[in-house]
C-alpha positions as CSV (number, residue, x, y, z in Angstrom):
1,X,-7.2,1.3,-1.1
2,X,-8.6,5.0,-2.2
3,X,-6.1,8.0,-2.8
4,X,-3.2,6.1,-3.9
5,X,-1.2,7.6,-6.0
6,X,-0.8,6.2,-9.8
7,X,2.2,3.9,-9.5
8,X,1.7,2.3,-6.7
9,X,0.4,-1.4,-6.5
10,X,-1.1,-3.3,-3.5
11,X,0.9,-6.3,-3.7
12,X,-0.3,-10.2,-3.4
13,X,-4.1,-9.1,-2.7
14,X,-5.4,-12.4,-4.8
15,X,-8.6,-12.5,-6.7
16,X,-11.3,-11.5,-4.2
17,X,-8.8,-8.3,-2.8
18,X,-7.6,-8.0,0.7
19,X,-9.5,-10.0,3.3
20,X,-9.8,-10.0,6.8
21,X,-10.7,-13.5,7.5
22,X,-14.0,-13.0,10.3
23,X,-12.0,-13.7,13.8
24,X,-9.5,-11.1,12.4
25,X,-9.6,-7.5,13.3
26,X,-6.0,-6.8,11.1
27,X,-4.4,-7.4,8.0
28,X,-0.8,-6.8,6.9
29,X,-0.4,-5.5,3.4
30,X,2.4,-4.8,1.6
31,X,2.5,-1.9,-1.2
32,X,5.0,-1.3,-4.2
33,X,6.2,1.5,-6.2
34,X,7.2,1.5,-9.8
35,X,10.4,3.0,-10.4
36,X,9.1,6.0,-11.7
37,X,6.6,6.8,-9.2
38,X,7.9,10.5,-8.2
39,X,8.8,11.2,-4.5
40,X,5.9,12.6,-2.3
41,X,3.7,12.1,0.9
42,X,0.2,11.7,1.0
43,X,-2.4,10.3,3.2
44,X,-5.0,7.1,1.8
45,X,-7.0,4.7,3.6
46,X,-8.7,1.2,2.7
47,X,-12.4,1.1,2.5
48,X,-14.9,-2.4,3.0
49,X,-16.6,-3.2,-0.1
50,X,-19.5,-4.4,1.3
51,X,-22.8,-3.0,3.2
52,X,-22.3,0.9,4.7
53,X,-18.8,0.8,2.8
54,X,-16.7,1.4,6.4
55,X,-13.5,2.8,5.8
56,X,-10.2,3.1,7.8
57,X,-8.6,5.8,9.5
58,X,-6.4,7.9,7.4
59,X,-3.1,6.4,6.5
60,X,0.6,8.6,5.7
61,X,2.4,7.5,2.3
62,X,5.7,8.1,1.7
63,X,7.5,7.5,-1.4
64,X,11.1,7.9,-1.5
65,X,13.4,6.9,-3.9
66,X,16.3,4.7,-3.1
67,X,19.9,5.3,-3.6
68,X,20.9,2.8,-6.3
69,X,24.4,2.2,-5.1
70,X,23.0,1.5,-1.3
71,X,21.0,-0.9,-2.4
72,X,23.9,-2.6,-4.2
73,X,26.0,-2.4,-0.9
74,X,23.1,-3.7,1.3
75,X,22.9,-7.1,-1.3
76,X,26.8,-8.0,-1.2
């Protein structure tokens, strides 16, 4: 992934990074904040690390942070 802000992780990606197995044309990928990642929108996109380095369209981030007590009320 290229322009992601500091803070924010790719999750589960394993040791060779995100793959698309070859009958694939999709992959769901699931991305983390740390807590102190500040609030903000901004576009990134993933890019093939291998021949002609292909990259994907532009993609919209948007951290936001979570009301602590909601998230309390959404467990119970």
């Amino acid at each position: 992934m290229t322009n992601l802000p500091h803070g924010i992780i790719v999750d589960d990606i394993g040791l060779s990074g995100v793959l698309i197995p070859e009958k694939q044309t999709e992959r769901t990928i699931f991305l983390r904040a740390e807590p102190w990642v500040p609030e903000q929108t901004r576009p990134f996109f993933a890019t093939a690390q291998v021949e002609g380095n292909q990259c994907s369209l532009p993609m919209l981030l948007t951290v936001k942070k979570v009301d602590a007590k909601s998230e309390v009320a959404k467990g119970q």
